[in-house]
Biopython code that builds the backbone (N, CA, C, O; Angstrom):
import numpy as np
from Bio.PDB.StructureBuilder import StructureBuilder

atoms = [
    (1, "UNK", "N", (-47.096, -2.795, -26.664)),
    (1, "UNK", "CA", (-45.786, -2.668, -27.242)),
    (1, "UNK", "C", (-45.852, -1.664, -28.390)),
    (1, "UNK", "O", (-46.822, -1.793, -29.137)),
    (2, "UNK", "N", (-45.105, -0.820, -28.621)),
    (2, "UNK", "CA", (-44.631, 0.266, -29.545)),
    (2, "UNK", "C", (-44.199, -0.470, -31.067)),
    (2, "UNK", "O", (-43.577, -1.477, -31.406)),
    (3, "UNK", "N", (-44.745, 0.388, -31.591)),
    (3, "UNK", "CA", (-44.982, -0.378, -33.316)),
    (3, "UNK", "C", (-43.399, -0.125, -33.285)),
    (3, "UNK", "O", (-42.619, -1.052, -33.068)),
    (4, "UNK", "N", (-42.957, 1.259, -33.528)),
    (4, "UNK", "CA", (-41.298, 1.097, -33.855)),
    (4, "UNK", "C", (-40.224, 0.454, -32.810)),
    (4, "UNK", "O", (-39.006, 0.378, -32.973)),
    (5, "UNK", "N", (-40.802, 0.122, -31.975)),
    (5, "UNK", "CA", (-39.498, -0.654, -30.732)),
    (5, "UNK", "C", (-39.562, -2.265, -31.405)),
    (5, "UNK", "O", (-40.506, -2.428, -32.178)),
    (6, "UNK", "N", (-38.994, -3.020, -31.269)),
    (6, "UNK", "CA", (-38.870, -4.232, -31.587)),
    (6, "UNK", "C", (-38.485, -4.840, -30.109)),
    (6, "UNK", "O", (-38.092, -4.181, -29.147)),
    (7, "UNK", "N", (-38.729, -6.483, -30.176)),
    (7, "UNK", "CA", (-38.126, -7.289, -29.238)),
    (7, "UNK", "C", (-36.724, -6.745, -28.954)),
    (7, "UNK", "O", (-36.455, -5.891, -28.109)),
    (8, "UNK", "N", (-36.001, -7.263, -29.650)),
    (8, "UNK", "CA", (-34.341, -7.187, -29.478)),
    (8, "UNK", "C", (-33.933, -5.958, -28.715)),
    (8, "UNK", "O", (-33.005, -6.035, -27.910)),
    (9, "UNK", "N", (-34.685, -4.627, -28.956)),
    (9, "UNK", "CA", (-34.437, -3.212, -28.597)),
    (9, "UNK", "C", (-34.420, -3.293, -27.273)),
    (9, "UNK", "O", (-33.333, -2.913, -26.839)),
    (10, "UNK", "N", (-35.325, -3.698, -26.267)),
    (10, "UNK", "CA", (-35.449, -3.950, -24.849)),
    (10, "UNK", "C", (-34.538, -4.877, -24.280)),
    (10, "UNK", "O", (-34.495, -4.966, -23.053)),
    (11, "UNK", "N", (-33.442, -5.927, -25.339)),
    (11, "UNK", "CA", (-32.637, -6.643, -24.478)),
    (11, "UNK", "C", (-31.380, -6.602, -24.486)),
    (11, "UNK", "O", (-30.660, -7.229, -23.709)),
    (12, "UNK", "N", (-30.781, -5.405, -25.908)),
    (12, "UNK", "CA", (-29.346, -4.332, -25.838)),
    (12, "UNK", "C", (-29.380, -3.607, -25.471)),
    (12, "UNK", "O", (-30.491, -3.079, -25.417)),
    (13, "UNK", "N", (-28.216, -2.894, -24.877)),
    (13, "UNK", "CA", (-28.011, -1.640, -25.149)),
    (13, "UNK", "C", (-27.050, -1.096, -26.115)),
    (13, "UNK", "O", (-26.181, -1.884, -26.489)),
    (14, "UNK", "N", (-27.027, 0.382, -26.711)),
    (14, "UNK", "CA", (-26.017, 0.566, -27.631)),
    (14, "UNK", "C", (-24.917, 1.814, -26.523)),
    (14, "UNK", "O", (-25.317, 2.742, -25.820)),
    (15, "UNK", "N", (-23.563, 1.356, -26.755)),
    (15, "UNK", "CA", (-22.566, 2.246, -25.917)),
    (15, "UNK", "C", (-21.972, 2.572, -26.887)),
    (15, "UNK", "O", (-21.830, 1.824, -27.855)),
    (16, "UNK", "N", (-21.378, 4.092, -26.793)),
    (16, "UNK", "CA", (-20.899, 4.455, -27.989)),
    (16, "UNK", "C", (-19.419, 5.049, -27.335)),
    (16, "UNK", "O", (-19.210, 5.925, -26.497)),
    (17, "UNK", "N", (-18.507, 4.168, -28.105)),
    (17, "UNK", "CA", (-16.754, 4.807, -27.501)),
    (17, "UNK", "C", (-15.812, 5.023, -27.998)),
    (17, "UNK", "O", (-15.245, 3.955, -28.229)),
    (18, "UNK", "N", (-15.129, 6.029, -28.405)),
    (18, "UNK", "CA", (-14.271, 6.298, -29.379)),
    (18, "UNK", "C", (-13.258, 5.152, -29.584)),
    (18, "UNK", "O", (-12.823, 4.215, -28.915)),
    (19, "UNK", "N", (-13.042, 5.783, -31.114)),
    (19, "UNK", "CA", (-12.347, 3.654, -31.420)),
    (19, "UNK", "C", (-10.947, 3.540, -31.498)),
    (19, "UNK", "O", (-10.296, 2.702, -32.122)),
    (20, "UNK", "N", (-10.334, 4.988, -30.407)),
    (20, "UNK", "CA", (-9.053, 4.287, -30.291)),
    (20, "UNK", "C", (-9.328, 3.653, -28.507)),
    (20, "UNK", "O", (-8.498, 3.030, -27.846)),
    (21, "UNK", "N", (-10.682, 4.040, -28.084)),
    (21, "UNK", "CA", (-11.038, 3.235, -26.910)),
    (21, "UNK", "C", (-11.247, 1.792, -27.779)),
    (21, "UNK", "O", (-10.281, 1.046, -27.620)),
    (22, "UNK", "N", (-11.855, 1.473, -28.290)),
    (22, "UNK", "CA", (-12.851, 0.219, -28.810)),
    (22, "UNK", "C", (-11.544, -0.561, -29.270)),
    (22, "UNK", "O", (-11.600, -1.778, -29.097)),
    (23, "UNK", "N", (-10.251, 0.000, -29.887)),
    (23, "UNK", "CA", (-9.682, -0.514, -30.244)),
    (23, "UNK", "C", (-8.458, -1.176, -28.899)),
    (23, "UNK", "O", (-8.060, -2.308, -29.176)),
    (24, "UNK", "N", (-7.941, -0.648, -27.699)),
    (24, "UNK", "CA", (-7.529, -0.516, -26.207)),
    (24, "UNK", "C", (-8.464, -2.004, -25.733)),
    (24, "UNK", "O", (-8.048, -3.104, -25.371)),
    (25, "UNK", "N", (-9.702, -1.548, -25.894)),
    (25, "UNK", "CA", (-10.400, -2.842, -25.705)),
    (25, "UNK", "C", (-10.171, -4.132, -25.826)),
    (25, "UNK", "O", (-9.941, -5.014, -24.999)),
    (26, "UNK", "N", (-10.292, -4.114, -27.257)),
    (26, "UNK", "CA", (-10.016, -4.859, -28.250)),
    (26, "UNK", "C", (-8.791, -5.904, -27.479)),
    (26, "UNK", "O", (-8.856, -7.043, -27.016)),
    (27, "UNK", "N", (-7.919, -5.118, -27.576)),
    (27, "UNK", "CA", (-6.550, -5.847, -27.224)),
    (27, "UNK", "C", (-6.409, -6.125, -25.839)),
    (27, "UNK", "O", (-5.832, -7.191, -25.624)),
    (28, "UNK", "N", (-6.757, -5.499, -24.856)),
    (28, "UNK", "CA", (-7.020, -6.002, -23.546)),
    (28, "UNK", "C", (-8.007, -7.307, -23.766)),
    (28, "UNK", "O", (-7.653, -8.441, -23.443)),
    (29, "UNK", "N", (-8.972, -7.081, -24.210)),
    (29, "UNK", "CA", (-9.476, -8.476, -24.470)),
    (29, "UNK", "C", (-8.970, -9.773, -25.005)),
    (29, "UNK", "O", (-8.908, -10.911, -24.538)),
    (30, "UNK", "N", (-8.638, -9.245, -26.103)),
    (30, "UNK", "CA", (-7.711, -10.836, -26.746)),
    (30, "UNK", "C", (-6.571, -11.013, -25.548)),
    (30, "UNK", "O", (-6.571, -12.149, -25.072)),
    (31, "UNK", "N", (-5.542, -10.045, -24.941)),
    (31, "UNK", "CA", (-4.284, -10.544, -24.246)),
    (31, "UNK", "C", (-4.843, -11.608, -22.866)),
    (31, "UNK", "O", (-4.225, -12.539, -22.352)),
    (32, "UNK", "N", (-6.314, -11.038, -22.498)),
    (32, "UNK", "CA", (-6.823, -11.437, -21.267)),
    (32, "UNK", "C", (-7.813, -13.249, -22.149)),
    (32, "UNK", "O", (-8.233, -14.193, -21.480)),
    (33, "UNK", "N", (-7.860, -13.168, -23.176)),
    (33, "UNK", "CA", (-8.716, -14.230, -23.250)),
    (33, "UNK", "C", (-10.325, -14.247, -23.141)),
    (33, "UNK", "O", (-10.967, -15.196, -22.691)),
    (34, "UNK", "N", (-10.837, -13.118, -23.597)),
    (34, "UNK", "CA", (-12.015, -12.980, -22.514)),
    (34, "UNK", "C", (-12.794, -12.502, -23.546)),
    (34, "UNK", "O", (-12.176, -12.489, -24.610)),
    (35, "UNK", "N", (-14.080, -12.051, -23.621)),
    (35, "UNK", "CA", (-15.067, -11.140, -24.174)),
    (35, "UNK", "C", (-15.221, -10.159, -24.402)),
    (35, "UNK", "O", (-14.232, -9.994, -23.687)),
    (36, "UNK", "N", (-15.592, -8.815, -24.833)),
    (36, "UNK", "CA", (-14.779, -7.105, -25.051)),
    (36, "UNK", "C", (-15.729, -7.276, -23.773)),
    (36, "UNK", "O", (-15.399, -6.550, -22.835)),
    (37, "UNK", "N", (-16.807, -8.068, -23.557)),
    (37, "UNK", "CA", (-17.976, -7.296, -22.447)),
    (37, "UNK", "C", (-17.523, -7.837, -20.837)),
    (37, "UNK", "O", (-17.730, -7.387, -19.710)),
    (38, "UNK", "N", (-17.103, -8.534, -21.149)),
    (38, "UNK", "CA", (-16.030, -9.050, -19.468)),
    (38, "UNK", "C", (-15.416, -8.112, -19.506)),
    (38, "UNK", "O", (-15.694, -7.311, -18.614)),
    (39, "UNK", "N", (-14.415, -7.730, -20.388)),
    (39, "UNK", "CA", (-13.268, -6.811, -20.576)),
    (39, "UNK", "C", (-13.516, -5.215, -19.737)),
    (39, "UNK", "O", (-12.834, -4.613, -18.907)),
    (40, "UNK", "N", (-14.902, -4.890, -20.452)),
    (40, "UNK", "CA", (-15.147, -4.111, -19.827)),
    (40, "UNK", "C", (-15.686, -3.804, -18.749)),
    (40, "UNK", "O", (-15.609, -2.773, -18.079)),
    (41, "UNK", "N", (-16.403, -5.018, -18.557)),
    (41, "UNK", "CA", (-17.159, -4.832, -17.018)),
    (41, "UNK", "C", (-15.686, -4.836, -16.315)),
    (41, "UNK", "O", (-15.582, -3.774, -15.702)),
    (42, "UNK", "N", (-14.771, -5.452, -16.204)),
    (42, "UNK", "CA", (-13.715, -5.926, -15.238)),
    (42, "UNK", "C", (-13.049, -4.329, -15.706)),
    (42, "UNK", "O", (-12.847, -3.884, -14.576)),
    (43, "UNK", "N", (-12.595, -3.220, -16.663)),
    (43, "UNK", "CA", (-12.125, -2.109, -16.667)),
    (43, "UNK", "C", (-13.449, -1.259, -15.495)),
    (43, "UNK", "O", (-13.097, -0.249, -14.885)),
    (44, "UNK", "N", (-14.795, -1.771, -15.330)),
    (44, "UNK", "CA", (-15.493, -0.325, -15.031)),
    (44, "UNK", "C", (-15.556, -0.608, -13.667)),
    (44, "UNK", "O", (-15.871, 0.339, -12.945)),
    (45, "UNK", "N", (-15.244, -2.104, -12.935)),
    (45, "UNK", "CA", (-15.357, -2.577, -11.581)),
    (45, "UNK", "C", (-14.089, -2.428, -11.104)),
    (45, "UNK", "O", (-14.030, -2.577, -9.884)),
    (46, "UNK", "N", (-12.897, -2.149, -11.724)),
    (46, "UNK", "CA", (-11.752, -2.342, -11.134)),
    (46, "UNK", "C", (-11.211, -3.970, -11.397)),
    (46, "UNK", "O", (-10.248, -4.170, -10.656)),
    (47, "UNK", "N", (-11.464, -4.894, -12.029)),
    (47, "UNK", "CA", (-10.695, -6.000, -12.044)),
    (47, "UNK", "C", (-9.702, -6.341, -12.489)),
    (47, "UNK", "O", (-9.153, -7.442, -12.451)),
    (48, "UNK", "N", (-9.339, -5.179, -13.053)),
    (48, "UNK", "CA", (-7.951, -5.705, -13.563)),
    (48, "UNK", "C", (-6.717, -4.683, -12.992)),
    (48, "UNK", "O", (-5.981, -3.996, -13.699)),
    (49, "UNK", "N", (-6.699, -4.810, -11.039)),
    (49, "UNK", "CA", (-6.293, -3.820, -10.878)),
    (49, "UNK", "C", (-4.806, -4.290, -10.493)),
    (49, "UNK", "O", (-5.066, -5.470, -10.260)),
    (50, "UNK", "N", (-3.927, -4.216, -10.349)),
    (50, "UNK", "CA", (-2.248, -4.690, -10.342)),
    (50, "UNK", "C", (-1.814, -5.195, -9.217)),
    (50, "UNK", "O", (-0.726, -4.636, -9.072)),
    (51, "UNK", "N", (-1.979, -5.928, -8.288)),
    (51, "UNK", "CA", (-1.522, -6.342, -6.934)),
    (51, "UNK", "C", (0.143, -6.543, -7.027)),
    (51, "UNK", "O", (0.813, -7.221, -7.806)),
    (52, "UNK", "N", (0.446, -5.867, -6.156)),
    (52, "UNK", "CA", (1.671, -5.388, -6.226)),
    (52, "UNK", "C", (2.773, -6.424, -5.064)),
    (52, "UNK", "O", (2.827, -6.273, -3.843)),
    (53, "UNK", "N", (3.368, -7.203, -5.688)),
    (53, "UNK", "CA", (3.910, -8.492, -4.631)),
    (53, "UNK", "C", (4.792, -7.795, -3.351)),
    (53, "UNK", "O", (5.632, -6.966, -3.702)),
    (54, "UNK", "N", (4.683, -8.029, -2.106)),
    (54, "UNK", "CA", (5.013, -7.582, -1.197)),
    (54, "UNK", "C", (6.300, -8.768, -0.565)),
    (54, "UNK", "O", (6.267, -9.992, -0.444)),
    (55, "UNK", "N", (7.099, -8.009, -0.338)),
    (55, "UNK", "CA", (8.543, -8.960, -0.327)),
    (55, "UNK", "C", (8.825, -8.559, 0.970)),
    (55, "UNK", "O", (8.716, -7.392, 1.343)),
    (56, "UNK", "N", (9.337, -9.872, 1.969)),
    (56, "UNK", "CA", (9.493, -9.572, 3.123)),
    (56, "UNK", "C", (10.894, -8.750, 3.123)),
    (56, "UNK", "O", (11.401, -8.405, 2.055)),
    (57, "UNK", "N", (11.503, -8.449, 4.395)),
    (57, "UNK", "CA", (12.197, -7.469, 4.437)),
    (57, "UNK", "C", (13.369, -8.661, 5.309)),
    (57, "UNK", "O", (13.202, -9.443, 6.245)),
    (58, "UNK", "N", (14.284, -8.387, 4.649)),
    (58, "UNK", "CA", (15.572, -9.689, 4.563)),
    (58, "UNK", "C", (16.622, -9.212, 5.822)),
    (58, "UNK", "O", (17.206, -10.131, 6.398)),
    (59, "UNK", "N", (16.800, -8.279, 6.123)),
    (59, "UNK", "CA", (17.031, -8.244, 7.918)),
    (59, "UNK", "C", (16.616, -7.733, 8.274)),
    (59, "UNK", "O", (15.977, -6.812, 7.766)),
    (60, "UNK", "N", (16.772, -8.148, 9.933)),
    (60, "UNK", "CA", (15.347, -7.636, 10.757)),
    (60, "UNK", "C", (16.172, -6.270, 11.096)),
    (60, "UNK", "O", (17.315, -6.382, 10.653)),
    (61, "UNK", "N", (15.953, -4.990, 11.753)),
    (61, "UNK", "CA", (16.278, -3.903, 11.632)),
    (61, "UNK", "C", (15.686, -3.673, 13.493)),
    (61, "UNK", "O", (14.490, -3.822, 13.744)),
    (62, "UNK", "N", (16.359, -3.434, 14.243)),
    (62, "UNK", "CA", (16.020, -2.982, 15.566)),
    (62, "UNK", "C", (15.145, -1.469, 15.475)),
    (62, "UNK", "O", (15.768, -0.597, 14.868)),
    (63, "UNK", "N", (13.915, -1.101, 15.953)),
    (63, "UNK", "CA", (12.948, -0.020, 15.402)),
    (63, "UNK", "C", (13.980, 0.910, 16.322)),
    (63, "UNK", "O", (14.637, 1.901, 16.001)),
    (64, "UNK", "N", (13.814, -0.129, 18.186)),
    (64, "UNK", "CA", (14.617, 1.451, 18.772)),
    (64, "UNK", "C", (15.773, 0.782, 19.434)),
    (64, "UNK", "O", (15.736, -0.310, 20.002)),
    (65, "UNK", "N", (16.852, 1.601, 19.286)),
    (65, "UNK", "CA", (17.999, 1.598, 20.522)),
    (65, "UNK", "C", (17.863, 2.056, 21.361)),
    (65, "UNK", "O", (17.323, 3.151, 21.206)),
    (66, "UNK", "N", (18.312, 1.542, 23.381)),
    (66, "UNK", "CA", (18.619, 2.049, 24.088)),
    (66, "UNK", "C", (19.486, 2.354, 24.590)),
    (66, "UNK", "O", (19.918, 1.655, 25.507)),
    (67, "UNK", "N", (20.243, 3.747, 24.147)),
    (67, "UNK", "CA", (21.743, 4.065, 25.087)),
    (67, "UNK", "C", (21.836, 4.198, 26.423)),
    (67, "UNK", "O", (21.066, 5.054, 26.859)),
    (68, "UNK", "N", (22.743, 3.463, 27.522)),
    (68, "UNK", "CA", (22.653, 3.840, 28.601)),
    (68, "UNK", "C", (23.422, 5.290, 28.454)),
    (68, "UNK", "O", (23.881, 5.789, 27.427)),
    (69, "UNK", "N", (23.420, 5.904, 30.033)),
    (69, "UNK", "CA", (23.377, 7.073, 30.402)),
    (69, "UNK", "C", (24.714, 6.944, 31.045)),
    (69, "UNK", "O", (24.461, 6.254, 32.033)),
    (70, "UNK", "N", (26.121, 7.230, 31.065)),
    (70, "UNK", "CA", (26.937, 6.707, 31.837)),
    (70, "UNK", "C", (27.419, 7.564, 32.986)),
    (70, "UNK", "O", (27.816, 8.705, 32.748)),
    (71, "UNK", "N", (27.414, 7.243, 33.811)),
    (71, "UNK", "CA", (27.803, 7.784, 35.362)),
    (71, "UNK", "C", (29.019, 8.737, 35.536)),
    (71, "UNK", "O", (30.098, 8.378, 35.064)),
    (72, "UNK", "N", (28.949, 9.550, 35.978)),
    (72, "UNK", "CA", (30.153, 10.389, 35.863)),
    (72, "UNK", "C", (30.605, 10.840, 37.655)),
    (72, "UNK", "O", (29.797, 11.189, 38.515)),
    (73, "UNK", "N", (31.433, 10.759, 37.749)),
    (73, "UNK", "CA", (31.474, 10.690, 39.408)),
    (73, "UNK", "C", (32.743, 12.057, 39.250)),
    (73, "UNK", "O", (33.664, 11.998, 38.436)),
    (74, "UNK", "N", (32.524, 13.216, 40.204)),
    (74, "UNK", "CA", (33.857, 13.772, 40.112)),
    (74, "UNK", "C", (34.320, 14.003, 41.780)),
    (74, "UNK", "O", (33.693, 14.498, 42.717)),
    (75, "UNK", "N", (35.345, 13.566, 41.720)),
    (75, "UNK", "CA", (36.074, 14.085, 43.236)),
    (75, "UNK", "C", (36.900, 15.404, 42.907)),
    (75, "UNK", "O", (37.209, 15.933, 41.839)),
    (76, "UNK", "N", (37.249, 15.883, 44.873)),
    (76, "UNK", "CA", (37.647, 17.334, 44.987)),
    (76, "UNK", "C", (39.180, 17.224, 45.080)),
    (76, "UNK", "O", (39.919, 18.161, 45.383)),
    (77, "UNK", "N", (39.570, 15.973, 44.786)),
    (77, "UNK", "CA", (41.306, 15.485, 45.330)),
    (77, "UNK", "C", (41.956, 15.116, 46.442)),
    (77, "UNK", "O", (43.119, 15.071, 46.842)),
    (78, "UNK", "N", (40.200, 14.704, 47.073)),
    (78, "UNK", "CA", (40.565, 14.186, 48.565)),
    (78, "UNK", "C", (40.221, 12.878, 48.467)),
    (78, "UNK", "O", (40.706, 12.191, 49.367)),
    (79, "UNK", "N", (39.441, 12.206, 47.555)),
    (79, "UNK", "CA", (38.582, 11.529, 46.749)),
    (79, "UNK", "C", (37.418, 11.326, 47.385)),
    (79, "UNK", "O", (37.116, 10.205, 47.794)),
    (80, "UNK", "N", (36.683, 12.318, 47.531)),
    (80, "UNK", "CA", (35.381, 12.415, 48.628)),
    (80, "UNK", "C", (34.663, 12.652, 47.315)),
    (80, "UNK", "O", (35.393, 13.087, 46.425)),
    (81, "UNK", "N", (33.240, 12.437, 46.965)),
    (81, "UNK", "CA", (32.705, 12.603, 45.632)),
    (81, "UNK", "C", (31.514, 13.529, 45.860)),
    (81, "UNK", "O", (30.488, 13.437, 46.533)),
    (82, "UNK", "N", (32.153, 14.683, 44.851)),
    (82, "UNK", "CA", (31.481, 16.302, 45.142)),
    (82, "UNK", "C", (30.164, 15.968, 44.731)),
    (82, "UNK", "O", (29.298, 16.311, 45.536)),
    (83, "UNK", "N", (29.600, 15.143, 43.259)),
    (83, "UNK", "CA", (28.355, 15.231, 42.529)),
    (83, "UNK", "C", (28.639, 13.749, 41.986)),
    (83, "UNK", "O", (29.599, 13.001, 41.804)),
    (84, "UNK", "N", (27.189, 13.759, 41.826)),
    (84, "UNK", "CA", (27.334, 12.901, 40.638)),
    (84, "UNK", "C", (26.225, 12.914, 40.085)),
    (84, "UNK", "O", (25.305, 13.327, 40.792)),
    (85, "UNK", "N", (25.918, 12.527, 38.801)),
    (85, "UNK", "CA", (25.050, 12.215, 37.788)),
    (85, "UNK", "C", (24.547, 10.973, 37.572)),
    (85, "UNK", "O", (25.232, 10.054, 37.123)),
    (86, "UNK", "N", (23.280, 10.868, 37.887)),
    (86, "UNK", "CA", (23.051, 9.341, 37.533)),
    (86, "UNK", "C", (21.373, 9.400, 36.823)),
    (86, "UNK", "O", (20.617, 10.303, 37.179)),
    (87, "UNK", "N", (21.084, 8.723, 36.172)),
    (87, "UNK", "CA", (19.967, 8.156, 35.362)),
    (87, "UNK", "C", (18.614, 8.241, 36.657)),
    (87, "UNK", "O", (18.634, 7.775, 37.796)),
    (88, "UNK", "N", (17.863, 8.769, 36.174)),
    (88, "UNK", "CA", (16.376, 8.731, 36.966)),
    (88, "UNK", "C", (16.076, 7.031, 37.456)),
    (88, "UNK", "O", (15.881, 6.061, 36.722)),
    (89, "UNK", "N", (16.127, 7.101, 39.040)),
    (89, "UNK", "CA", (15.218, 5.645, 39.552)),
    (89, "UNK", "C", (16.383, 4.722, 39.314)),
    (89, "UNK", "O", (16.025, 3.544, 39.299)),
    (90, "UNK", "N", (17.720, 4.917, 39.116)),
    (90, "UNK", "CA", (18.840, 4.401, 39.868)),
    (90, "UNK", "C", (19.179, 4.680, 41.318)),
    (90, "UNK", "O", (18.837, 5.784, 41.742)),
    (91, "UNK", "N", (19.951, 3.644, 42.350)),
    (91, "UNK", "CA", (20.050, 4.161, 43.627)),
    (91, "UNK", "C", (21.683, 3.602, 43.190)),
    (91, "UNK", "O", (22.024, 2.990, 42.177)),
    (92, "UNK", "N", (22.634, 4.130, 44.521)),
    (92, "UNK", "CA", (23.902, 3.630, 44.642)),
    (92, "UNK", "C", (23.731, 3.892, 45.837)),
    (92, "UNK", "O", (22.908, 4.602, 46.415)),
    (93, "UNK", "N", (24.903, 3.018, 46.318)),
    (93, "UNK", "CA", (24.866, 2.481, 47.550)),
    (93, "UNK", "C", (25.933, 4.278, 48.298)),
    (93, "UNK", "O", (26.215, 4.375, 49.493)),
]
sb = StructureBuilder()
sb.init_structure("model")
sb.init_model(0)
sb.init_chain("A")
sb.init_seg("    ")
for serial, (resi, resn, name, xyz) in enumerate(atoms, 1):
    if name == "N":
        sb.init_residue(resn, " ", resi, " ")
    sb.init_atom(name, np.array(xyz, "f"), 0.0, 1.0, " ", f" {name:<3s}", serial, name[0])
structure = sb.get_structure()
């Protein structure tokens, strides 16, 4: 063991943080109840991160509509039917 190291030296460490940090601390600590050193472990892990309440969605909302396609029939004035238009994988008689 090293004449100038002492016991205690091997079981702190010293962090050095500006003291309008130390002071941020400070008060996160007292509001939380806690230790400055919880305080900070939970600032350097993320624990004090904001879960954001998720609210269901109060009517249900149809994603898709389906419009039908409507049939258009035209006669020549004999009423014999010249064309017609109809939707894919419909039959008429």
């Amino acid at each position: 063991m090293n004449a100038t190291k002492k016991r205690y030296d091997g079981k702190h460490r010293v962090t050095r943080i500006f003291l309008a940090d130390y002071q941020l601390l400070k008060r996160l600590s007292q509001q939380a109840g806690m230790s400055m050193a919880e305080t900070l472990h939970k600032l350097i892990t993320g624990g004090f991160a904001h879960k954001v309440p998720v609210t269901p969605v109060k009517l249900p909302v149809p994603a898709a509509r389906a419009m039908p396609v409507p049939t258009a029939i035209t006669t020549n004035g004999n009423k014999v039917v010249a064309f017609r238009i109809k939707t894919k994988g419909v039959r008429y008689a």
